[in-house]
N, C-alpha and C positions, 0 to 999 in steps of 0.2 A: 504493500500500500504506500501512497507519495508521500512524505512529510510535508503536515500543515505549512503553512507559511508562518510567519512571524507575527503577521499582522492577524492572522487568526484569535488571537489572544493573549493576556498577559494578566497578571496578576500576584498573591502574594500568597504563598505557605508558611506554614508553620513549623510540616514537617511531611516527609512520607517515610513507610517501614513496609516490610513484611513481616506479619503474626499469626495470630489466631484471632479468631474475633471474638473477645471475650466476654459481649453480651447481649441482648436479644434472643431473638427464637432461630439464629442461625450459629449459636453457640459453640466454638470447638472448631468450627470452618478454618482453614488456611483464608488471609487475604491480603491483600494490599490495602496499607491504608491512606489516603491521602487527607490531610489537617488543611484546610483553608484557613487562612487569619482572617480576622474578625468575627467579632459577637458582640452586642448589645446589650443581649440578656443579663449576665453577670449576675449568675447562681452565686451566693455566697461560696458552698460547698464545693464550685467545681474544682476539679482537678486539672485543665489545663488553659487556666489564666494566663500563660504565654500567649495564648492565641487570640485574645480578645483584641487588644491594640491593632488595627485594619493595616497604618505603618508600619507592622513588624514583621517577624520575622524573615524570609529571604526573596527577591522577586524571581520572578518563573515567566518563560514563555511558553506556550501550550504545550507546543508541538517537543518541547524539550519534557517537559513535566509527564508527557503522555509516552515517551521512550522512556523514563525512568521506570515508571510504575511497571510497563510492559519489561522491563529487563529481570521482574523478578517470574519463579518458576511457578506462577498461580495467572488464573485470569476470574478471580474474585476482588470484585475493588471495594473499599468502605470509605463512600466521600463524608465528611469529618468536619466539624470545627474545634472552637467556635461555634458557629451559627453558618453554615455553608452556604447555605439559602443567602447570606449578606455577601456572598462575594459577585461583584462580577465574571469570575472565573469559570461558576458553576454549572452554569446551563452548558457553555461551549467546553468542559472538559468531560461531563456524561456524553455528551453526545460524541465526542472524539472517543473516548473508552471503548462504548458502545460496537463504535466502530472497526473496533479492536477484538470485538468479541467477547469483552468484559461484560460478567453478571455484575450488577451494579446492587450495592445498599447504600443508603443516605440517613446519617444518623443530624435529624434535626428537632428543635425545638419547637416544632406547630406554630410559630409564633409570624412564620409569612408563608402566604400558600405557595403550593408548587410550582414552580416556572410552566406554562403551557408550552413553553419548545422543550423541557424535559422530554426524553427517549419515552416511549411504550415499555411494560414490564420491568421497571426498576424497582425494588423493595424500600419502602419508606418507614422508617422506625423512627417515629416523632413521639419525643418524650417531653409534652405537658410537663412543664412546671409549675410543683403543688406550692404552699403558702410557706412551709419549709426554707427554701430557697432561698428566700430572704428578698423574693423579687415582687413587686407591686403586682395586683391581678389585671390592673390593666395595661401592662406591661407583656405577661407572660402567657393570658388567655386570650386570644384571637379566635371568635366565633365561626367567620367566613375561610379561618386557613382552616379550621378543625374540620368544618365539613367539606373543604374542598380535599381534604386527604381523606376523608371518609368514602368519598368517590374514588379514591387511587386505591380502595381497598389496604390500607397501612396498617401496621401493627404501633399499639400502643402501649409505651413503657413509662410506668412511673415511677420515678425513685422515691421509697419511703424510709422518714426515720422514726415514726412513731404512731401514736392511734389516731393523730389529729391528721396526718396527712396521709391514712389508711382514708380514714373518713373523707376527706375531701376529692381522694381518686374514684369513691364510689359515689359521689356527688354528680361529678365530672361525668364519670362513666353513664350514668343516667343520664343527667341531662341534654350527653348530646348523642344519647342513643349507640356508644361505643361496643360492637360487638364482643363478648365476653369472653370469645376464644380468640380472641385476638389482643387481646389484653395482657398484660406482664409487670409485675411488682418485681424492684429490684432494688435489693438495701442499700441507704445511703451511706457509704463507707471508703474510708480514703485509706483505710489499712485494714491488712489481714484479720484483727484483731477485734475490732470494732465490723466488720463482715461476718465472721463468724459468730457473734453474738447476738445478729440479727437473725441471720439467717432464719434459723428453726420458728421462731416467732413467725416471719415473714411467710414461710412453708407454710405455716398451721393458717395463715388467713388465705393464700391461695386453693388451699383443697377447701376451708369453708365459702370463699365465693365463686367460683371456677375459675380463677385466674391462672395464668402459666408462671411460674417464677423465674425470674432473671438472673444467674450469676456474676460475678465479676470476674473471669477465669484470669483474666491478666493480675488482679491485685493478687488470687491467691498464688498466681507461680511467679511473678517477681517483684510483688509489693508496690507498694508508691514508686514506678520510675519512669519514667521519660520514652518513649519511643518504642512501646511492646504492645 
């Protein structure tokens, strides 16, 4: 296939790797991940606050970003923030992937709906943020994006740290009619330690409302680190 041109696109990363993808309902998968800079949202709790700033991390041209990802030995890509949905970069690098032959997941916040030149058949894993967060609700709940991914057919993840933001995911979950097997709780934990101690809690409220549970496979196999 030709390489893009230059003027195809450009924009800014935070990072890319090859791993596993350590959570959602594609759990334990090989993939490549690619991190876009920027995000808005600005969870208290997140874990990769480098990527928030839009000016950071490194700049990329498409056609270079989409020969890296493909140099590794998977063609599973997970586009990343941030907030990927805030990049520019977004729409024209699924569609480049795509092109490529990549199964494509989008790990995004619901908080902007789907690009309509987004590819056909890419997996949308938009995890709602509850009041936990630390983020305003009108900030972090967008009506028009929630149901426009309720049309992309997307699975939905909520991170929980306690009964108040069990409750508020089953708030959520009614209100906008989120089907229930497509749904996933997954503890708020930035270490092994604090995952582990959720865990079994979080199990026992999944088998009581049908929800799927979510792990963190990367925290448990190598903890708070950068780039796995």
């Amino acid at each position: 296939m030709p390489a893009m041109s230059a003027s195809a696109g450009a924009g800014r990363i935070a990072e890319t790797f090859f791993s596993i993808q350590g959570e959602g309902p594609t759990a334990g998968l090989p993939a490549v991940f690619v991190r876009l800079q920027g995000c808005s949202v600005g969870c208290t709790w997140c874990d990769t606050k480098y990527s928030w700033n839009p000016e950071g991390g490194r700049a990329v041209e498409l056609d270079a970003l989409v020969a890296e990802a493909a140099a590794h030995p998977c063609r599973r890509a997970v586009i990343t923030g941030g907030e990927p949905l805030e990049s520019a970069l977004f729409a024209p690098l699924c569609r480049a992937l795509a092109e490529r032959r990549f199964t494509l997941e989008v790990e995004t916040s619901g908080t902007l709906p789907p690009p309509a030149d987004a590819p056909d058949g890419m997996q949308w894993n938009v995890s709602v943020k509850l009041a936990g967060s630390g983020v305003p609700a009108s900030r972090r709940i967008n009506p028009v994006a929630i149901r426009a991914f309720l049309e992309r057919e997307a699975w939905w993840k909520f991170v929980v740290g306690g009964e108040d933001d069990l409750a508020e995911a089953l708030r959520l979950a009614e209100a906008f009619t989120l089907p229930r097997e497509r749904i996933l709780l997954q503890p708020e934990a930035l270490g092994r330690e604090d995952l582990l101690a959720r865990t079994p809690w979080l199990v026992e409220a999944c088998k009581r409302h049908g929800f799927r549970f979510s792990p963190r496979l990367h925290i448990l196999v190598w903890g708070a680190r950068r780039g796995v």
